[in-house]
ZADO-182479 format. One record per residue (C-alpha): residue number from 1; x, y, z. Coordinates in nm, 2 decimals, m for minus. Example, Ala and Ser with C-alpha at 12.3 -4.5 7.8 and 13.67 -1.06 7.14 Angstrom:
  seq       u       v       w
    1    1.23   m0.45    0.78
    2    1.37   m0.11    0.71
# end
This chain:
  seq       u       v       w
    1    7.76    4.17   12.12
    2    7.40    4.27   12.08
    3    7.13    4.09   12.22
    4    6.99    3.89   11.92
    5    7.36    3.77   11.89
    6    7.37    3.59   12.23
    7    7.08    3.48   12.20
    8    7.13    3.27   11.92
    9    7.48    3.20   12.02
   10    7.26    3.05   12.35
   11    7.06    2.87   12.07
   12    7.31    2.72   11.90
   13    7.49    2.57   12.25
   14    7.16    2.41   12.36
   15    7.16    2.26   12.05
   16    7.50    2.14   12.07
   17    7.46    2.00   12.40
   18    7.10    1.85   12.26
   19    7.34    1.68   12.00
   20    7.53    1.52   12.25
   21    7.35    1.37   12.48
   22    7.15    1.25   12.20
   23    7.34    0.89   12.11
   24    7.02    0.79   11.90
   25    7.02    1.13   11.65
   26    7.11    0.96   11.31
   27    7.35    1.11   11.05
   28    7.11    1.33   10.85
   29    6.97    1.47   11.12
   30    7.33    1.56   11.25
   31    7.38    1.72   10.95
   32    7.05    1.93   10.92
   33    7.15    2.03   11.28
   34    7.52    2.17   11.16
   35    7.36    2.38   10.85
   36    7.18    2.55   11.09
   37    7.48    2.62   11.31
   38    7.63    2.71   11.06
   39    7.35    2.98   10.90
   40    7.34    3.08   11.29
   41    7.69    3.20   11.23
   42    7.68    3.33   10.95
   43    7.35    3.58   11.06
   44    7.56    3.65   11.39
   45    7.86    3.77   11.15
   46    7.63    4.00   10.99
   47    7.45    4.11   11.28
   48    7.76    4.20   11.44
   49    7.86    4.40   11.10
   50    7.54    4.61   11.10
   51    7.59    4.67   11.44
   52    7.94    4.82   11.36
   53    7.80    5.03   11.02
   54    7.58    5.16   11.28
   55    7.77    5.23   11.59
   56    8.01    5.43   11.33
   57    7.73    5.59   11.14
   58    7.59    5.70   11.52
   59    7.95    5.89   11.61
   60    7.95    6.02   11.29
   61    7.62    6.19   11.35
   62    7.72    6.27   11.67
   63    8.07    6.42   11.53
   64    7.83    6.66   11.27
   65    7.63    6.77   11.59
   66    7.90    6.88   11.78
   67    8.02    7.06   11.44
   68    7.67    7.21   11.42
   69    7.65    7.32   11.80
   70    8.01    7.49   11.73
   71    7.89    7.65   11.48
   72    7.59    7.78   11.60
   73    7.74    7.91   11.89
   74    8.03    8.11   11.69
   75    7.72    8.24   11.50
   76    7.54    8.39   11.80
   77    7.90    8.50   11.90
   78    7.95    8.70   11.55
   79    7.57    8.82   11.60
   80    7.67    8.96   11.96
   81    7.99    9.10   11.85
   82    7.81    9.23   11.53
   83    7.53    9.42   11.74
   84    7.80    9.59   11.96
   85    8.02    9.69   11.69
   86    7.66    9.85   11.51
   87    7.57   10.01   11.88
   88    7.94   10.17   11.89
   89    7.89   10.30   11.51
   90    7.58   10.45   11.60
   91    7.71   10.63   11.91
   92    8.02   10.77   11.74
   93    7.78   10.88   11.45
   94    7.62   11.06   11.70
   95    7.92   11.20   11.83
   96    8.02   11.33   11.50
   97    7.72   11.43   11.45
   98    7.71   11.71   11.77
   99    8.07   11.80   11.66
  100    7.97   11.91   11.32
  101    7.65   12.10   11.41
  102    7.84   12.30   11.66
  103    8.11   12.37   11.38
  104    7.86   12.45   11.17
  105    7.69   12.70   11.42
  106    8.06   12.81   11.51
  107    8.11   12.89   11.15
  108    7.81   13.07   11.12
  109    7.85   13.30   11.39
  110    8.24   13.38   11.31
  111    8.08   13.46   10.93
  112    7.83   13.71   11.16
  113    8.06   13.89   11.34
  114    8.32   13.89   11.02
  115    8.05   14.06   10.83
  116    7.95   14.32   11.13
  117    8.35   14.41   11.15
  118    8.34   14.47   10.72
  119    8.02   14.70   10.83
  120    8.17   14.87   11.15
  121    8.51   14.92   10.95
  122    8.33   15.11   10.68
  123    8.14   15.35   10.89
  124    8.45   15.41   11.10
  125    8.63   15.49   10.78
  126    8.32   15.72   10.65
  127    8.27   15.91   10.99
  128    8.69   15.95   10.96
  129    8.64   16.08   10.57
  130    8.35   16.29   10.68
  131    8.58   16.43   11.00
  132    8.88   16.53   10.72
  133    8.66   16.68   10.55
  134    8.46   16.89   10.78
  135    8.81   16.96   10.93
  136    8.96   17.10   10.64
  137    8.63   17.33   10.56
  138    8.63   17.65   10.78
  139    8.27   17.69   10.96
  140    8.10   18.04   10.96
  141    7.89   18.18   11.20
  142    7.51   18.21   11.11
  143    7.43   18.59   11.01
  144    7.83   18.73   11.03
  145    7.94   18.90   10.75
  146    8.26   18.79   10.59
  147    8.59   19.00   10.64
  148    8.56   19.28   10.39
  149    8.76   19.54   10.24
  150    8.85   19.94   10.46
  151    8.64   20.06   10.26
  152    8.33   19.86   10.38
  153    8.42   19.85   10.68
  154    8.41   20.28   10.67
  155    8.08   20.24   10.47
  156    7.93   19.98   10.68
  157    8.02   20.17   11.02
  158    8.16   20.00   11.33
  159    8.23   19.65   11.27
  160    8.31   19.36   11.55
  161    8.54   19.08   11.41
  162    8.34   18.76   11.49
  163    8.51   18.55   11.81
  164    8.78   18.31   11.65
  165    8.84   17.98   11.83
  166    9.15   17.89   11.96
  167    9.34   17.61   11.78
  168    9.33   17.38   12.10
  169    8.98   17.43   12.11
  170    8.94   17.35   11.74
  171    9.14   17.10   11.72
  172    9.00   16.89   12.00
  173    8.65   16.91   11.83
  174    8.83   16.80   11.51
  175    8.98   16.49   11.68
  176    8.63   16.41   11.88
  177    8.50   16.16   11.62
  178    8.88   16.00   11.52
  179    8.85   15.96   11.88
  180    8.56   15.80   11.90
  181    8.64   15.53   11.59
  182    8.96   15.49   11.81
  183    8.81   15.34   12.11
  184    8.56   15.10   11.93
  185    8.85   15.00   11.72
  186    9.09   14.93   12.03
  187    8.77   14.73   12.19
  188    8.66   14.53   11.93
  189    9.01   14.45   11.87
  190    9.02   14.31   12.18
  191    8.71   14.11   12.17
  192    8.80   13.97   11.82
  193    9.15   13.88   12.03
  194    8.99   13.67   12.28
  195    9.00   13.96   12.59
  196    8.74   13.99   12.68
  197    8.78   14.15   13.04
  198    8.96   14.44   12.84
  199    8.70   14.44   12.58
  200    8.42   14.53   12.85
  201    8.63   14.77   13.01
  202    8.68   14.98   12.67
  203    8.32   14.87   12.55
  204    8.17   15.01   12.85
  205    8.43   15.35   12.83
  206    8.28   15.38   12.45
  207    7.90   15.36   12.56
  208    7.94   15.62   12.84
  209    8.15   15.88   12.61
  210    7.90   15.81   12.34
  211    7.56   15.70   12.45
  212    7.38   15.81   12.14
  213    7.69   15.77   11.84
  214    7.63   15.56   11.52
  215    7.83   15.28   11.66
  216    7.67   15.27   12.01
  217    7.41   14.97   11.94
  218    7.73   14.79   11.83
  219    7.89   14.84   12.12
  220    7.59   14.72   12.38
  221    7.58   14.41   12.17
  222    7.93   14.34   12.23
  223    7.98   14.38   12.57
  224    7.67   14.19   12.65
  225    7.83   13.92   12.43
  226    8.21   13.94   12.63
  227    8.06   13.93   12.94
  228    7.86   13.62   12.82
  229    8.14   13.48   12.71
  230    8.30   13.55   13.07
  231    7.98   13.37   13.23
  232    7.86   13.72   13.34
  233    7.50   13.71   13.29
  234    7.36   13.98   13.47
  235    7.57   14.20   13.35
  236    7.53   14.04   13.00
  237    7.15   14.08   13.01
  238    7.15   14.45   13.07
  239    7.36   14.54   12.80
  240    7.17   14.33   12.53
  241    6.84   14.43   12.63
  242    7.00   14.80   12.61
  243    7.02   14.75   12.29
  244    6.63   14.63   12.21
  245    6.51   14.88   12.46
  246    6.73   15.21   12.36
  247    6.73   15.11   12.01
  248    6.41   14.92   11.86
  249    6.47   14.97   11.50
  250    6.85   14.90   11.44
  251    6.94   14.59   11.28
  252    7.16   14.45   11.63
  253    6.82   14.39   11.80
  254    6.78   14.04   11.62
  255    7.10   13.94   11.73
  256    7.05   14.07   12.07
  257    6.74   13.87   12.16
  258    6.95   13.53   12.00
  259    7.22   13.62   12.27
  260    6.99   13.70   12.54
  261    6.80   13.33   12.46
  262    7.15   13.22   12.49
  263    7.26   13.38   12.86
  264    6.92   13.26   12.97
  265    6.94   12.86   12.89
  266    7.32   12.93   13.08
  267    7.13   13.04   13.35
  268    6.89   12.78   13.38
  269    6.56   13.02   13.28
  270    6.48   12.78   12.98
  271    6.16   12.93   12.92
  272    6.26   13.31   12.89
  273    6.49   13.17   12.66
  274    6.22   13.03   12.43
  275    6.05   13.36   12.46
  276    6.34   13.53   12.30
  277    6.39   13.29   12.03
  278    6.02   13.28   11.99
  279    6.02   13.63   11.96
  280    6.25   13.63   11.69
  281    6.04   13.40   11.45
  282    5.75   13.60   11.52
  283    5.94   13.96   11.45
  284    6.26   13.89   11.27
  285    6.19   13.52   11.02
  286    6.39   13.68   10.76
  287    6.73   13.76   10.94
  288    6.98   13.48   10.97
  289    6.90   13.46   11.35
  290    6.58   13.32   11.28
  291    6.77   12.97   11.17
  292    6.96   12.99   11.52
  293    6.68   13.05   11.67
  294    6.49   12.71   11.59
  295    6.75   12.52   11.60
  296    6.78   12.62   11.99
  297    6.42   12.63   11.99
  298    6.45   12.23   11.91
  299    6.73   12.17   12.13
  300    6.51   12.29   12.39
  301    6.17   12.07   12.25
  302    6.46   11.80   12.26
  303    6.54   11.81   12.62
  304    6.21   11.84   12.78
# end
């Protein structure tokens, strides 16, 4: 019951009470005095309704915040959840990201070493042709007449038959340069097959039987790159710059500084390796190193 109620209820018994200790009232005061009883009443009654319409319209309200609260707090749960999944997106982007750039530099260098095979295949197969052919055309000594007839040799005078080799002899210089396309063959076989110990064992047999052969530079750059691969670096190093140092002008020399800028950063000397790759945009920007070579070159920027 609200206040104003009992109040008036406290009204209305005064004046009750008023009424009967009053013996003296007369009858039309009497009634005056129940009319207002009765509109006393009858404004409690509606009081006491408002008070209701309000006390439900107040849990209503109350019921719609609580509903409100909820839902704010399921929102700034979905935000939350929301930001984490977008951070876990973004690192796996990433992720992907890496992955494909070291295909793609994967694929590039397996397109690299496919074409220098095509190239090495060819010259082994012209320095074969050329050795068939060479062996199948008889070589004459400089200023030695041919073999001639009795009677000029009895014109001519005394004549000495010029010294003929013997077959062993001629046919070991015959096999020399099959031999040679053998070995490389047999080693780069090897590397292309993933042994590389074996590949630097015949690499190295190839570079020291032929230090100055066609195929030479091709061989350096390939046991520096198998002992590379095999975390030799020393070892690696020597042979690669070998190839700069012994042979300036061949086209191996960009692909030797890459590597070289390569077995440096393994080795912890990132700044000789930016020299290398530097040295390559400065000397080489047109050969296909030059793209690996920034690329590393902003790695490098990257992690500094």
């Amino acid at each position: 019951m609200s206040r104003i109620a009992r109040s008036d209820l406290h009204g209305v018994l005064l004046v009750a009470c008023w009424i009967g200790f009053s013996a003296c009232a007369t009858d039309p005061d009497i009634s005056e005095l129940h009319k207002q009883i009765q509109t006393l009443q009858t404004t409690q009654a509606s009081m006491l309704q408002r008070e209701q319409t309000v006390m439900e319209r107040l849990t209503e309200i109350e019921s719609k915040l609580d509903e409100h609260d909820f839902l704010v707090g399921e929102l700034i749960k979905t935000e939350e959840e929301s930001n984490l999944d977008t951070r876990h997106l973004l690192d796996k982007l990433e992720r992907m990201h890496a992955r494909l750039r070291e295909q793609i530099d994967q694929t590039r260098e397996a397109t690299q070493r496919r074409d220098r095979d095509l190239s090495i295949r060819v010259k082994a197969l012209e320095s074969r042709l050329e050795n068939l052919v060479h062996g199948k055309t008889p070589v004459m000594p400089p200023n030695v007449p041919t073999r001639s007839s009795p009677d000029d040799r009895t014109s001519q005078g005394p004549h000495t038959e010029p010294p003929s080799r013997s077959p062993a002899r001629q046919e070991e210089e015959t096999a020399k340069p099959l031999n040679q396309a053998a070995l490389f063959r047999s080693a780069y076989k090897a590397y292309l097959g993933g042994q590389y110990e074996r590949a630097t064992l015949e690499f190295t047999r190839f570079v020291k039987r032929f230090p100055t052969a066609a195929l030479t530079p091709q061989a350096y750059y390939y046991l520096g790159d198998a002992h590379y691969t095999l975390k030799h670096y020393k070892e690696a190093t020597l042979a690669l710059q070998h190839v700069i140092e012994a042979f300036p002008d061949n086209h191996y020399v960009p692909p030797a500084l890459y590597k070289l800028g390569l077995v440096m950063a393994s080795s912890n000397q990132p700044e000789r390796a930016q020299q290398f790759w530097t040295r390559i945009l400065e000397e080489y920007p047109d050969s296909p190193e030059a793209e690996f070579a920034k690329d590393q070159l902003a790695k490098l920027s990257e992690s500094s």
